[in-house]
mmCIF file of the N, C-alpha and C atoms, coordinates in Angstrom:
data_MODEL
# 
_entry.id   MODEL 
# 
loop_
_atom_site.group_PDB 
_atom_site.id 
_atom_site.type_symbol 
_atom_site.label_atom_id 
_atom_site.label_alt_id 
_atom_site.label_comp_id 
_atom_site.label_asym_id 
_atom_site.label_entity_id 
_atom_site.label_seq_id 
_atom_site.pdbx_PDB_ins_code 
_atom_site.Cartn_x 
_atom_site.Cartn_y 
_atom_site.Cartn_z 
_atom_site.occupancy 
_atom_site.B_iso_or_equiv 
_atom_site.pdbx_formal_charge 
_atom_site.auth_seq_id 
_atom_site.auth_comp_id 
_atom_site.auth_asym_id 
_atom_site.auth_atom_id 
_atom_site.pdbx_PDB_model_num 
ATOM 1   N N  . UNK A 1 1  ? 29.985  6.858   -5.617  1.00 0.00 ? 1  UNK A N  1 
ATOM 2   C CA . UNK A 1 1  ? 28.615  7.287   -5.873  1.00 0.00 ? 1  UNK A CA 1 
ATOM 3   C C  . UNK A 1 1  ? 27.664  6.466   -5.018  1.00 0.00 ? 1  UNK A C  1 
ATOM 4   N N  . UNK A 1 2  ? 26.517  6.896   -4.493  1.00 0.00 ? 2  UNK A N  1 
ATOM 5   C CA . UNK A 1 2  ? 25.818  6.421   -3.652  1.00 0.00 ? 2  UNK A CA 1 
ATOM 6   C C  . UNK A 1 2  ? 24.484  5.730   -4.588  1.00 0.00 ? 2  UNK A C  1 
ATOM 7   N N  . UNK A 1 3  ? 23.864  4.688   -3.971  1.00 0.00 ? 3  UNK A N  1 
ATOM 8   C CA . UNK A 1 3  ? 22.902  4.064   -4.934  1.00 0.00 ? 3  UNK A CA 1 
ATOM 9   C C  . UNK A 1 3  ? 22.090  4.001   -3.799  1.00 0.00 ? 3  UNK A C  1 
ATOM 10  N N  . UNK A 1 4  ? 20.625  4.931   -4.149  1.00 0.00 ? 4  UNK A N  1 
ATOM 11  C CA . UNK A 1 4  ? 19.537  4.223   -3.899  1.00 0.00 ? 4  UNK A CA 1 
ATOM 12  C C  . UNK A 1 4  ? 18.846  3.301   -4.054  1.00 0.00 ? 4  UNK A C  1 
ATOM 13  N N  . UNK A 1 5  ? 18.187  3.080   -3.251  1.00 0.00 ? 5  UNK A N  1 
ATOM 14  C CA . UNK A 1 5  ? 17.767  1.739   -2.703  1.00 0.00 ? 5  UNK A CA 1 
ATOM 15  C C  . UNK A 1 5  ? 15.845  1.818   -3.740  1.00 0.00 ? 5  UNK A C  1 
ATOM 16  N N  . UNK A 1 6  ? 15.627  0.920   -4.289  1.00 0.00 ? 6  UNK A N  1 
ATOM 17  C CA . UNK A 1 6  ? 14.082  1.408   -4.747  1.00 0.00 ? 6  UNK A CA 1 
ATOM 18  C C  . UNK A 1 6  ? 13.097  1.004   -3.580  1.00 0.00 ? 6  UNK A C  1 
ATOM 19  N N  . UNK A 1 7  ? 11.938  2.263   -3.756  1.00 0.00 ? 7  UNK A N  1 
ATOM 20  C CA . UNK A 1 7  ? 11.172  1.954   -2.772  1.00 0.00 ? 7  UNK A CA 1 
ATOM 21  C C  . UNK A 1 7  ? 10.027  0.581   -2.862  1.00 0.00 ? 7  UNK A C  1 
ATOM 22  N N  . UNK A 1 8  ? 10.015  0.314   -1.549  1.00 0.00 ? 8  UNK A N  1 
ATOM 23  C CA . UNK A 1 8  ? 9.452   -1.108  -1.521  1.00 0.00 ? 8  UNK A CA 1 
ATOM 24  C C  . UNK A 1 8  ? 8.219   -1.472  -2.046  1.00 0.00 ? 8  UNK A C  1 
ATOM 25  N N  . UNK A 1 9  ? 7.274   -0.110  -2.401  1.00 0.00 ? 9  UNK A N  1 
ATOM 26  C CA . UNK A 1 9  ? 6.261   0.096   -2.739  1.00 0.00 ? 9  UNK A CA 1 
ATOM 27  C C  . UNK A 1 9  ? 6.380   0.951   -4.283  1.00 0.00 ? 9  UNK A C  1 
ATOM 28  N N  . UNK A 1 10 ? 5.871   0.843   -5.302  1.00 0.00 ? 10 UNK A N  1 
ATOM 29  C CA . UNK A 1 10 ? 5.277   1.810   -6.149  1.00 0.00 ? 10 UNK A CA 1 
ATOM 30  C C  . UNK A 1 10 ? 3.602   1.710   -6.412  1.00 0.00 ? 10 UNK A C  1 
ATOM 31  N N  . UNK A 1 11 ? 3.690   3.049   -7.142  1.00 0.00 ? 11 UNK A N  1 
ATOM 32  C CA . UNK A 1 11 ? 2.122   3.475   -7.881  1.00 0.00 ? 11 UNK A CA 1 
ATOM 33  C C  . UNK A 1 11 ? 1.668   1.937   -8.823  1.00 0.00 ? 11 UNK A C  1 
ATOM 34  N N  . UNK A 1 12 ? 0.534   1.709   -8.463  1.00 0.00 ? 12 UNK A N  1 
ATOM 35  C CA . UNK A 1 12 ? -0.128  0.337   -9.404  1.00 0.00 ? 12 UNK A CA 1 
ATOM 36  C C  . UNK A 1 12 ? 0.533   -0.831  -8.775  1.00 0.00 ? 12 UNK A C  1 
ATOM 37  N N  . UNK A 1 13 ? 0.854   -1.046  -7.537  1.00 0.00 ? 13 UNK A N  1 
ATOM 38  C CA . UNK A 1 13 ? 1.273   -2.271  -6.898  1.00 0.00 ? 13 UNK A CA 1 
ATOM 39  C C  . UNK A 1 13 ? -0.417  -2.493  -5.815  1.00 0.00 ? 13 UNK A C  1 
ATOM 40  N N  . UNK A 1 14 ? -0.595  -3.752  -6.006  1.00 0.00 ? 14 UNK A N  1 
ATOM 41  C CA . UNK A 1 14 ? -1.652  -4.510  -5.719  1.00 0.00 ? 14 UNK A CA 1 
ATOM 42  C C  . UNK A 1 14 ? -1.199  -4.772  -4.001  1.00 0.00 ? 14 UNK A C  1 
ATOM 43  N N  . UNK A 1 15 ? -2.403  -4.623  -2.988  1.00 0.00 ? 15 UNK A N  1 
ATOM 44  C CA . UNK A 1 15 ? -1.881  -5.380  -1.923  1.00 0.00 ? 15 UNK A CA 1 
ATOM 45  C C  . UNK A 1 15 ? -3.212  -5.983  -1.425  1.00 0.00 ? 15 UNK A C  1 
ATOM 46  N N  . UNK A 1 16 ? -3.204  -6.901  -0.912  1.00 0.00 ? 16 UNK A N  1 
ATOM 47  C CA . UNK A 1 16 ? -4.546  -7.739  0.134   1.00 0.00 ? 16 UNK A CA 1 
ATOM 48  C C  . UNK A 1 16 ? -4.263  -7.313  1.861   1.00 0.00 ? 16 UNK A C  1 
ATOM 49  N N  . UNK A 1 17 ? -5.334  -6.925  2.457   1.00 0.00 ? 17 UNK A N  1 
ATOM 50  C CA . UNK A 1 17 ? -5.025  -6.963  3.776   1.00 0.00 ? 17 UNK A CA 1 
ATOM 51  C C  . UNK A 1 17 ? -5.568  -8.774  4.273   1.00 0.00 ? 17 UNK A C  1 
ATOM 52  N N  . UNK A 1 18 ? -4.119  -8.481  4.898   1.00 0.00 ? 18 UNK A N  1 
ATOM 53  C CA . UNK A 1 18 ? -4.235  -10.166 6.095   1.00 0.00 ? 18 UNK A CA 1 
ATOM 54  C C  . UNK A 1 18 ? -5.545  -10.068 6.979   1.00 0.00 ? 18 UNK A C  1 
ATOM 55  N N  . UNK A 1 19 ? -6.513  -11.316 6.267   1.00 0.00 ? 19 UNK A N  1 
ATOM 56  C CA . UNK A 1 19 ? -7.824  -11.690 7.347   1.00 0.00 ? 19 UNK A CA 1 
ATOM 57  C C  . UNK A 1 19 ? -8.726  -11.392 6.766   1.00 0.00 ? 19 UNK A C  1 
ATOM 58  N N  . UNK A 1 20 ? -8.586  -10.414 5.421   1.00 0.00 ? 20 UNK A N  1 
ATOM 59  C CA . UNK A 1 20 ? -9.838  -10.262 5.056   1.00 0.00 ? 20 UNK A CA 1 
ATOM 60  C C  . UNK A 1 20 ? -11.098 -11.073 4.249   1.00 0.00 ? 20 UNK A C  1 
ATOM 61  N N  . UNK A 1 21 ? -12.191 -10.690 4.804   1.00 0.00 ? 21 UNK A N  1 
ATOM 62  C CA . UNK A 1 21 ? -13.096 -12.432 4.098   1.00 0.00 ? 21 UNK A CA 1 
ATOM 63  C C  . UNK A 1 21 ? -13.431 -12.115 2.511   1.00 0.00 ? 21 UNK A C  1 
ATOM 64  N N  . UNK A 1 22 ? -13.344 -10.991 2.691   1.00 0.00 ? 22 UNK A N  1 
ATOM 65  C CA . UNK A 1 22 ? -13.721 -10.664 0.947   1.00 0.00 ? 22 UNK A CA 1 
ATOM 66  C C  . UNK A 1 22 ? -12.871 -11.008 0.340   1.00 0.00 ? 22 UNK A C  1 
ATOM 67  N N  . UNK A 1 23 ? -11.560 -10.968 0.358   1.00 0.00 ? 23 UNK A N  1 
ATOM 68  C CA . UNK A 1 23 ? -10.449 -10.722 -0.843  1.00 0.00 ? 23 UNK A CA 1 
ATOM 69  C C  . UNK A 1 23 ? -10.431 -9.832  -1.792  1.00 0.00 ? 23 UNK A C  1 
ATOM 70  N N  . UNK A 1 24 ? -10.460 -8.348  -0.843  1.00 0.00 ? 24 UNK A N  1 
ATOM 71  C CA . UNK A 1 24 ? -10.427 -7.463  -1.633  1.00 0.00 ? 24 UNK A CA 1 
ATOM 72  C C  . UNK A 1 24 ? -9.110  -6.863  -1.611  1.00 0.00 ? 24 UNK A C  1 
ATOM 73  N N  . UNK A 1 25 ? -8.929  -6.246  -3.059  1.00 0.00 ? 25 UNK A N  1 
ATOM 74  C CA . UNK A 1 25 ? -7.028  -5.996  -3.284  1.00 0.00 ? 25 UNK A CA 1 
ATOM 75  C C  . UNK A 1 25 ? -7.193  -4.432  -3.634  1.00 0.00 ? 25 UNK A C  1 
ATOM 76  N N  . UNK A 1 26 ? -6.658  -3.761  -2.834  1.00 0.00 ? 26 UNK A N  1 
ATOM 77  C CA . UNK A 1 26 ? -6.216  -2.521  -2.730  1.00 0.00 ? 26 UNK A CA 1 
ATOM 78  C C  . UNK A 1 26 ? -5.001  -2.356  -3.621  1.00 0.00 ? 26 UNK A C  1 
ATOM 79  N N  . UNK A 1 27 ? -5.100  -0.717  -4.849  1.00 0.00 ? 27 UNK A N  1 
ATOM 80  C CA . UNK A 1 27 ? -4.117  -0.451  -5.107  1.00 0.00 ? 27 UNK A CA 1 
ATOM 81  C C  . UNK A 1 27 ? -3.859  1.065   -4.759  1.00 0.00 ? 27 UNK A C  1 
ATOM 82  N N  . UNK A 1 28 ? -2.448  0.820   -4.722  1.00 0.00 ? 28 UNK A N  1 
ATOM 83  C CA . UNK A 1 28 ? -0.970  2.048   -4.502  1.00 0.00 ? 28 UNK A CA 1 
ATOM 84  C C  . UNK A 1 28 ? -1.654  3.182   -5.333  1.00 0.00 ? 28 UNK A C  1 
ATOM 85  N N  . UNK A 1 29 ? -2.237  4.395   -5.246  1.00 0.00 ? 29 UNK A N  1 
ATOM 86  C CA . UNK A 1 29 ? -2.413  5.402   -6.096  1.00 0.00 ? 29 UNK A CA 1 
ATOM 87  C C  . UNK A 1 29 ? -1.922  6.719   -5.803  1.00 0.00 ? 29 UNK A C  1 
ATOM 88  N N  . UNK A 1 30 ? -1.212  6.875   -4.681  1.00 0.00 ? 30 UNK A N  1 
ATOM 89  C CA . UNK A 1 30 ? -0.765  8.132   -4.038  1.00 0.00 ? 30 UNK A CA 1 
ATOM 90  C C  . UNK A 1 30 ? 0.515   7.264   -3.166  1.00 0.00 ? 30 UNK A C  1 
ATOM 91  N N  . UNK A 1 31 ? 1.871   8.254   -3.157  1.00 0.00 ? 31 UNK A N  1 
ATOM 92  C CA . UNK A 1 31 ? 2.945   7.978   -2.417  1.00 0.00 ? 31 UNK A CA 1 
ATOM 93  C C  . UNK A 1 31 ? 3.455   9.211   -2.043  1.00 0.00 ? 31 UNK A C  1 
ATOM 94  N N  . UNK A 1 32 ? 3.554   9.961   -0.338  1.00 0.00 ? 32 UNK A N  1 
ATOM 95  C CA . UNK A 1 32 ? 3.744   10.731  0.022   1.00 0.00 ? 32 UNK A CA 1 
ATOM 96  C C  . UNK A 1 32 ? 4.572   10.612  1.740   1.00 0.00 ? 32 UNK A C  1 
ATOM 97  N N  . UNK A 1 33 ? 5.255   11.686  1.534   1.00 0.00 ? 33 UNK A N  1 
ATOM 98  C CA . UNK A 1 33 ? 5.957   11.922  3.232   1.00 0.00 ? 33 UNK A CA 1 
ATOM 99  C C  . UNK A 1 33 ? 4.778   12.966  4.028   1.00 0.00 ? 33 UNK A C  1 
ATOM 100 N N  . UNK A 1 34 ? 4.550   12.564  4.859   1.00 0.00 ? 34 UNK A N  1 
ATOM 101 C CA . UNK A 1 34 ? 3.955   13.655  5.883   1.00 0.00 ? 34 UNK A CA 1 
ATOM 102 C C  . UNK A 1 34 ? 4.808   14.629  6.381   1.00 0.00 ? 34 UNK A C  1 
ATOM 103 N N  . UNK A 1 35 ? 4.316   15.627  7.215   1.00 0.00 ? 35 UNK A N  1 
ATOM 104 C CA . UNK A 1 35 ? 5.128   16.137  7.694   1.00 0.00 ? 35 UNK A CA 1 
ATOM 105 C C  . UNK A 1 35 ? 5.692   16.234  8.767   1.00 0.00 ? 35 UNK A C  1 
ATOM 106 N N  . UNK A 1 36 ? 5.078   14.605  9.290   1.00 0.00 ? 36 UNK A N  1 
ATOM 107 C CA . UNK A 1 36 ? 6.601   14.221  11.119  1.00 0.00 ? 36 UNK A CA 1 
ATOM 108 C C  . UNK A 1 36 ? 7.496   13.273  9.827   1.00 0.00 ? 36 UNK A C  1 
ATOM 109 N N  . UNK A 1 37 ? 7.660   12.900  8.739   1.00 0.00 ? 37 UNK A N  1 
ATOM 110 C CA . UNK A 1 37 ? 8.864   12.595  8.156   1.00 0.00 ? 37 UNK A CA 1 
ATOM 111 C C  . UNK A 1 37 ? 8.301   10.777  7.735   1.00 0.00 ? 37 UNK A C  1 
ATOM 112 N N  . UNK A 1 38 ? 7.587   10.840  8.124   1.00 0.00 ? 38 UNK A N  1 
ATOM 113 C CA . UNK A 1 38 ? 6.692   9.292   7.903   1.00 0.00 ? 38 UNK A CA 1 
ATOM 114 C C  . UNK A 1 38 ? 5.841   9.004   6.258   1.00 0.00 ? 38 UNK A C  1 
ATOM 115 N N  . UNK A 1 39 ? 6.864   7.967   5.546   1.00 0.00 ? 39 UNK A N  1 
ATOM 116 C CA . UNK A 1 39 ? 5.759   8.234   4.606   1.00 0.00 ? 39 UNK A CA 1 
ATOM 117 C C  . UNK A 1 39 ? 4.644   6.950   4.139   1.00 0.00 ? 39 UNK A C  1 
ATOM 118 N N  . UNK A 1 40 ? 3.509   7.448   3.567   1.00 0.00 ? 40 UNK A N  1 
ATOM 119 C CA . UNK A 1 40 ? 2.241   7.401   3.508   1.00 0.00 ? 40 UNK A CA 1 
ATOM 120 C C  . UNK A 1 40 ? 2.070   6.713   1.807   1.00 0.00 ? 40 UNK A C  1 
ATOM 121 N N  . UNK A 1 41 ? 0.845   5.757   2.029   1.00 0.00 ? 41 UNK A N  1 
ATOM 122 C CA . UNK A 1 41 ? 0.430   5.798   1.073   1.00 0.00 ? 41 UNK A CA 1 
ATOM 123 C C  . UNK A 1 41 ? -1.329  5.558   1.065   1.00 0.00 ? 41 UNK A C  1 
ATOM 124 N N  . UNK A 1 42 ? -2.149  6.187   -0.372  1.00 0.00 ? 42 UNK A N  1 
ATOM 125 C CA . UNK A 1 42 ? -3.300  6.228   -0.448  1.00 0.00 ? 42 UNK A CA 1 
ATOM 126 C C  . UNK A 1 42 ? -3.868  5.057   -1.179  1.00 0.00 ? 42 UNK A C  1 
ATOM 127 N N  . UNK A 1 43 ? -4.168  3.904   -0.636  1.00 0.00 ? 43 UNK A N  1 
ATOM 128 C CA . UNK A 1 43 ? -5.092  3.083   -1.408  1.00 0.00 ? 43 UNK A CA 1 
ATOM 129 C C  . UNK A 1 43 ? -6.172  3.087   -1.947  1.00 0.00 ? 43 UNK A C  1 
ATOM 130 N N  . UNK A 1 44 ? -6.417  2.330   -3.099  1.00 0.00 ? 44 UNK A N  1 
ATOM 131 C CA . UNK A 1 44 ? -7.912  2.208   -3.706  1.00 0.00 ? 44 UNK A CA 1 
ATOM 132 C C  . UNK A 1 44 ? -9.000  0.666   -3.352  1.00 0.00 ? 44 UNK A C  1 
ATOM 133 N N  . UNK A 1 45 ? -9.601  0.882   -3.391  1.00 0.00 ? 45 UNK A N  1 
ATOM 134 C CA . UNK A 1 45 ? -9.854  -0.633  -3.407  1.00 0.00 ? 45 UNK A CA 1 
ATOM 135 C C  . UNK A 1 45 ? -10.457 -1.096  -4.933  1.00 0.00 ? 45 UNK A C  1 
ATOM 136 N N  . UNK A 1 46 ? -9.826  -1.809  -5.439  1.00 0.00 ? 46 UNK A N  1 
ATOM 137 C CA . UNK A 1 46 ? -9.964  -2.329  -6.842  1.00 0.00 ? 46 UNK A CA 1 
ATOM 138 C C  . UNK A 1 46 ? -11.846 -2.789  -7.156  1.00 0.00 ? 46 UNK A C  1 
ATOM 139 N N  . UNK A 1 47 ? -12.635 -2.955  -6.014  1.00 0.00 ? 47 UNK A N  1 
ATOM 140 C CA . UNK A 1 47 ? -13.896 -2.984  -5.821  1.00 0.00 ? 47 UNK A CA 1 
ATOM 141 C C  . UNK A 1 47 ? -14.967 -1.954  -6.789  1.00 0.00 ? 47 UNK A C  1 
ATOM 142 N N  . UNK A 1 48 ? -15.923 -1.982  -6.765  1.00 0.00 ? 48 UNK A N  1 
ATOM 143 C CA . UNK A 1 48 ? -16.992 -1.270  -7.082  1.00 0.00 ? 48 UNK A CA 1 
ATOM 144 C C  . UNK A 1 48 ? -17.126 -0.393  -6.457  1.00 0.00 ? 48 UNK A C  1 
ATOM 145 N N  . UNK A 1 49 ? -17.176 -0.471  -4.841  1.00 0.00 ? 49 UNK A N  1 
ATOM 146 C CA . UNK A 1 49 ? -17.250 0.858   -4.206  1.00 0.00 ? 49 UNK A CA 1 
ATOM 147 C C  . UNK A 1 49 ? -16.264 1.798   -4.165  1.00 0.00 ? 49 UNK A C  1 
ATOM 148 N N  . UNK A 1 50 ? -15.086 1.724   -4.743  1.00 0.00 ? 50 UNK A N  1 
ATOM 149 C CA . UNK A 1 50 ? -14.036 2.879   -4.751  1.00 0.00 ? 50 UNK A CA 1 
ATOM 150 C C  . UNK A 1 50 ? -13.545 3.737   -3.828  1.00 0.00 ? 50 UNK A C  1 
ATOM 151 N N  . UNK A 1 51 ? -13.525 2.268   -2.378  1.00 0.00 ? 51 UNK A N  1 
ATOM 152 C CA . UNK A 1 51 ? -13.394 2.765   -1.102  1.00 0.00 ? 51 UNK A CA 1 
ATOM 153 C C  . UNK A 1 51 ? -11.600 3.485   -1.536  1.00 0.00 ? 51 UNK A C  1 
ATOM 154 N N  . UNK A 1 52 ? -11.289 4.362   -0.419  1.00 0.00 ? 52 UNK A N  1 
ATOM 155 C CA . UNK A 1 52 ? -10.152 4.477   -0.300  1.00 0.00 ? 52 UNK A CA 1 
ATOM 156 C C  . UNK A 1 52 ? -9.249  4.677   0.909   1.00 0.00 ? 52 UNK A C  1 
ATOM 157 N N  . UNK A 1 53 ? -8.325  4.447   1.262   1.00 0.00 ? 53 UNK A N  1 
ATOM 158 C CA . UNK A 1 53 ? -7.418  4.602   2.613   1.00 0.00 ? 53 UNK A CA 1 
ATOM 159 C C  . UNK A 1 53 ? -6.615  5.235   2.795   1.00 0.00 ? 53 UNK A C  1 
ATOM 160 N N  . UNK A 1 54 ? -5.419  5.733   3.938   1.00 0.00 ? 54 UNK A N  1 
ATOM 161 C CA . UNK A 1 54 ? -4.599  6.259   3.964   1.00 0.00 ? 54 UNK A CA 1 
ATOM 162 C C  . UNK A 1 54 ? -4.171  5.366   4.546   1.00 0.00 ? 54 UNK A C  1 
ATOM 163 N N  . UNK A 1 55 ? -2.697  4.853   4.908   1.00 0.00 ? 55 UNK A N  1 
ATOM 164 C CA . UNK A 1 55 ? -1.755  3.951   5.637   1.00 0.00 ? 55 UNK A CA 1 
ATOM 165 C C  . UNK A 1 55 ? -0.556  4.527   5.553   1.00 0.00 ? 55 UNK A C  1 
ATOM 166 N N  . UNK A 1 56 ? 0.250   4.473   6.660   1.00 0.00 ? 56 UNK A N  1 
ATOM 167 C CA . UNK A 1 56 ? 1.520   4.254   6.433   1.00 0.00 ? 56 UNK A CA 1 
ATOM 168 C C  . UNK A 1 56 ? 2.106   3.120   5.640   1.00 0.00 ? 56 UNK A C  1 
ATOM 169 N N  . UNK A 1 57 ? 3.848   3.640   5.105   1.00 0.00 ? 57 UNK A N  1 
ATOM 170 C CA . UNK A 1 57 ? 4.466   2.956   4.647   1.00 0.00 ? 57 UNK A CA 1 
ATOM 171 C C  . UNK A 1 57 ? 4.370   1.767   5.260   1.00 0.00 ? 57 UNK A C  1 
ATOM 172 N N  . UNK A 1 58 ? 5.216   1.778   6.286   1.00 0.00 ? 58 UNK A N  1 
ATOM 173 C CA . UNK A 1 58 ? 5.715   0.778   7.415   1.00 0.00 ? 58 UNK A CA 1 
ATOM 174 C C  . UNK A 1 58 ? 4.367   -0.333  7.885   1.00 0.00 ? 58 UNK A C  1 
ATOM 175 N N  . UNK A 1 59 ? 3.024   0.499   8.092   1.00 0.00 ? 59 UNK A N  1 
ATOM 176 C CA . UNK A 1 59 ? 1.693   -1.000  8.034   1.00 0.00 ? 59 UNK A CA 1 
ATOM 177 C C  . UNK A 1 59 ? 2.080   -2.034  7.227   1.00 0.00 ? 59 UNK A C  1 
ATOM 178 N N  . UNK A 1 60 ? 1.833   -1.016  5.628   1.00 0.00 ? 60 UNK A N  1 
ATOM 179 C CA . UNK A 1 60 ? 1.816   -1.864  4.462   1.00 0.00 ? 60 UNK A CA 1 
ATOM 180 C C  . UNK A 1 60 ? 2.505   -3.080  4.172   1.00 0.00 ? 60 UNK A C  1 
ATOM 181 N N  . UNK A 1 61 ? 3.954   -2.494  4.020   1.00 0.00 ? 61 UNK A N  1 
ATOM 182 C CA . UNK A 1 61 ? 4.810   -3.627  4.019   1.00 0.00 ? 61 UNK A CA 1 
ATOM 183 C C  . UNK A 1 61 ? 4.965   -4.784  5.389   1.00 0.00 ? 61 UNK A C  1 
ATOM 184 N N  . UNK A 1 62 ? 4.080   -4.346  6.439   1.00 0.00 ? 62 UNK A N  1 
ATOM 185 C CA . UNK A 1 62 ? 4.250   -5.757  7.247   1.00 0.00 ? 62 UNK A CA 1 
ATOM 186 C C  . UNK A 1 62 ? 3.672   -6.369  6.962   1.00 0.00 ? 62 UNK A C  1 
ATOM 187 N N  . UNK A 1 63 ? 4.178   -7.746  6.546   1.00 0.00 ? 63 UNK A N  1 
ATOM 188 C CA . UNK A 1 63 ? 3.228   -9.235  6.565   1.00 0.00 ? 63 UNK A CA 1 
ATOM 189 C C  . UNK A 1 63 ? 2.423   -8.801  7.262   1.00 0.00 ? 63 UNK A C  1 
ATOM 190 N N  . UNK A 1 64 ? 2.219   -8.838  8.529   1.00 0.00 ? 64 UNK A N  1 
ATOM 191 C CA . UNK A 1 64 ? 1.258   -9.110  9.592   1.00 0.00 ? 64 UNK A CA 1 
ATOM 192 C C  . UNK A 1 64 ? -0.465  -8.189  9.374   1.00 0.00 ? 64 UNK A C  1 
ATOM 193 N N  . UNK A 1 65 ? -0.089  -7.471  8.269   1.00 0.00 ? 65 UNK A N  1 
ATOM 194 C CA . UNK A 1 65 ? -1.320  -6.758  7.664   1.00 0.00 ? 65 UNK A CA 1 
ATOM 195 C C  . UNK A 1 65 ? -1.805  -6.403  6.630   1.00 0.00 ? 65 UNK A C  1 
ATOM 196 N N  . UNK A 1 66 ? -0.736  -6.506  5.804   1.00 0.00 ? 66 UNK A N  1 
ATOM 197 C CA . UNK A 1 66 ? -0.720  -6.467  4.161   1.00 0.00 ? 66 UNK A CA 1 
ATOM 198 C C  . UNK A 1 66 ? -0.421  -7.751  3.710   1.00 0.00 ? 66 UNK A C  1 
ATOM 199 N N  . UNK A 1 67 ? -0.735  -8.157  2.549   1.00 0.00 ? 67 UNK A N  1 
ATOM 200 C CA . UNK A 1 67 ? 0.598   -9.311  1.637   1.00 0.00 ? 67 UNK A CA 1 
ATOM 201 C C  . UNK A 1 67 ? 0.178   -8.451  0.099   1.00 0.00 ? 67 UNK A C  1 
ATOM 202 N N  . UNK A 1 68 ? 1.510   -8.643  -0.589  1.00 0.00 ? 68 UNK A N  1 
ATOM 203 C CA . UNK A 1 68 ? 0.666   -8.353  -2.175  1.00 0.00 ? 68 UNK A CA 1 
ATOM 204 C C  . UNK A 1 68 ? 0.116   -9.266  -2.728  1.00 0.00 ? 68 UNK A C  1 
ATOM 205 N N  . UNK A 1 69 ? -0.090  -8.518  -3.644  1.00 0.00 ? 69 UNK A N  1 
ATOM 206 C CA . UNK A 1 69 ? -1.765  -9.370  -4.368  1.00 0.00 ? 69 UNK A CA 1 
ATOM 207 C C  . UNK A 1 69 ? -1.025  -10.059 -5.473  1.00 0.00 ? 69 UNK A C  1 
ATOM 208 N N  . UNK A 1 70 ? -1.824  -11.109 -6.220  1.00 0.00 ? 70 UNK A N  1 
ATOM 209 C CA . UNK A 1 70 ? -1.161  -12.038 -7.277  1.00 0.00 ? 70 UNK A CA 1 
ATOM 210 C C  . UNK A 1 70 ? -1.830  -11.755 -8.099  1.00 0.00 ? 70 UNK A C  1 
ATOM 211 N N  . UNK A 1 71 ? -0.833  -11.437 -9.783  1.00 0.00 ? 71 UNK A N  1 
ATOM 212 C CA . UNK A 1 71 ? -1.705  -11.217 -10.380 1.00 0.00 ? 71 UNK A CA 1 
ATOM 213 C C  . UNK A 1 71 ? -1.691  -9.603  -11.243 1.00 0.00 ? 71 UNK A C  1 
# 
């Protein structure tokens, strides 16, 4: 039997983008494949303004632009 692997990301996971001066923490509220096969997720920003984003998977999880949030 084959075992999937869980994805590295779920819905209600907290992330910080690397550099930012605010320390504002974006959450996971949408998890989707596009359709070149790439998948996507829709952030919130936990903020007042209720900014929101689209990113790829693959941004997210790099250190080099994400870290998760503590907490």
């Amino acid at each position: 039997m084959l075992s999937r692997k869980a994805p590295p990301v779920n819905l209600g996971d907290r992330f910080m983008k690397v550099g930012d001066l605010y320390g504002r923490a974006w959450t996971v509220v949408r998890i989707w494949t596009t359709s070149d096969g790439l998948p996507h997720v829709r952030l919130q920003n936990d903020g007042q303004d209720r900014e929101s984003r689209i990113i790829s998977l693959s941004a997210l999880v790099d250190v080099h632009f994400f870290v998760r949030a503590q907490g």
